[in-house]
C-alpha positions as CSV (number, residue, x, y, z in Angstrom):
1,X,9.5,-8.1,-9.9
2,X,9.4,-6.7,-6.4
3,X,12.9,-6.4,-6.0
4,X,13.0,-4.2,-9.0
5,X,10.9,-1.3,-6.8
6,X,12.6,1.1,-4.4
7,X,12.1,-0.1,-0.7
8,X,8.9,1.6,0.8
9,X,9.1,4.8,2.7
10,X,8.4,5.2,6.3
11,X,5.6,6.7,5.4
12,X,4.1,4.0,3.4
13,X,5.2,1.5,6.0
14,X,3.2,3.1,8.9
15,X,0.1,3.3,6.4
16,X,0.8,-0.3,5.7
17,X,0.7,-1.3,9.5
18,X,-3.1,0.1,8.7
19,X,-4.1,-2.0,5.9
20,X,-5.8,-5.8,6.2
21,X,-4.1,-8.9,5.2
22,X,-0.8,-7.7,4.7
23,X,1.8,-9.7,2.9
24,X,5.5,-9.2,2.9
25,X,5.8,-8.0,-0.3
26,X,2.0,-5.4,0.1
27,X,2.9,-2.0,-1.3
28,X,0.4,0.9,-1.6
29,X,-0.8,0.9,-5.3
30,X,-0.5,4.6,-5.2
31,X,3.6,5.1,-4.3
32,X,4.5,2.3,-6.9
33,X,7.0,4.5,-9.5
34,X,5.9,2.6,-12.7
35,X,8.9,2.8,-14.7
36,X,9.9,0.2,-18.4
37,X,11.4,-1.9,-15.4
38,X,8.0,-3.1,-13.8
39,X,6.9,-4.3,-17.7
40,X,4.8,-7.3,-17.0
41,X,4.1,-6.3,-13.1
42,X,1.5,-8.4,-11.6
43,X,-0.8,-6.6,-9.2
44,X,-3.4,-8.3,-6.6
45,X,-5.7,-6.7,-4.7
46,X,-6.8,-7.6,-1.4
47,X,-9.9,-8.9,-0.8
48,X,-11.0,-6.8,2.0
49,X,-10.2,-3.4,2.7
50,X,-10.5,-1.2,5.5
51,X,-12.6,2.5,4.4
52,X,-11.0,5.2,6.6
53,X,-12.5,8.3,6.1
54,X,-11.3,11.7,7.5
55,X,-14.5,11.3,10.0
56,X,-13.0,7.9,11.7
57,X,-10.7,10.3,13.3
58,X,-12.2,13.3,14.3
59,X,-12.5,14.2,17.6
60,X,-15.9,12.8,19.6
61,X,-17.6,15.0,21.8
């Protein structure tokens, strides 16, 4: 089924580089096109995540 999806963007690859226990086939949920193609596509979610919030990067003074 993965090969049926478009390759990931750049952008989602650098997000990826972010995300925990990546696989070689991880995607972000979120830029997956569903489409009749993807018709039985099996989705797993990670066990862990990382929460970043707008506030993990703001500047510290």
């Amino acid at each position: 089924m993965y090969d049926k999806m478009e390759e990931p963007s750049d952008d989602e690859n650098d997000m990826l580089d972010l995300a925990f226990g990546l696989t070689e086939t991880s995607r972000l949920g979120c830029q997956v096109c569903m489409s009749e193609g993807l018709d039985g596509l099996v989705v797993k979610l990670p066990s862990m995540t990382r929460n970043m919030q707008a506030s993990d990067f703001a500047e510290k003074k």
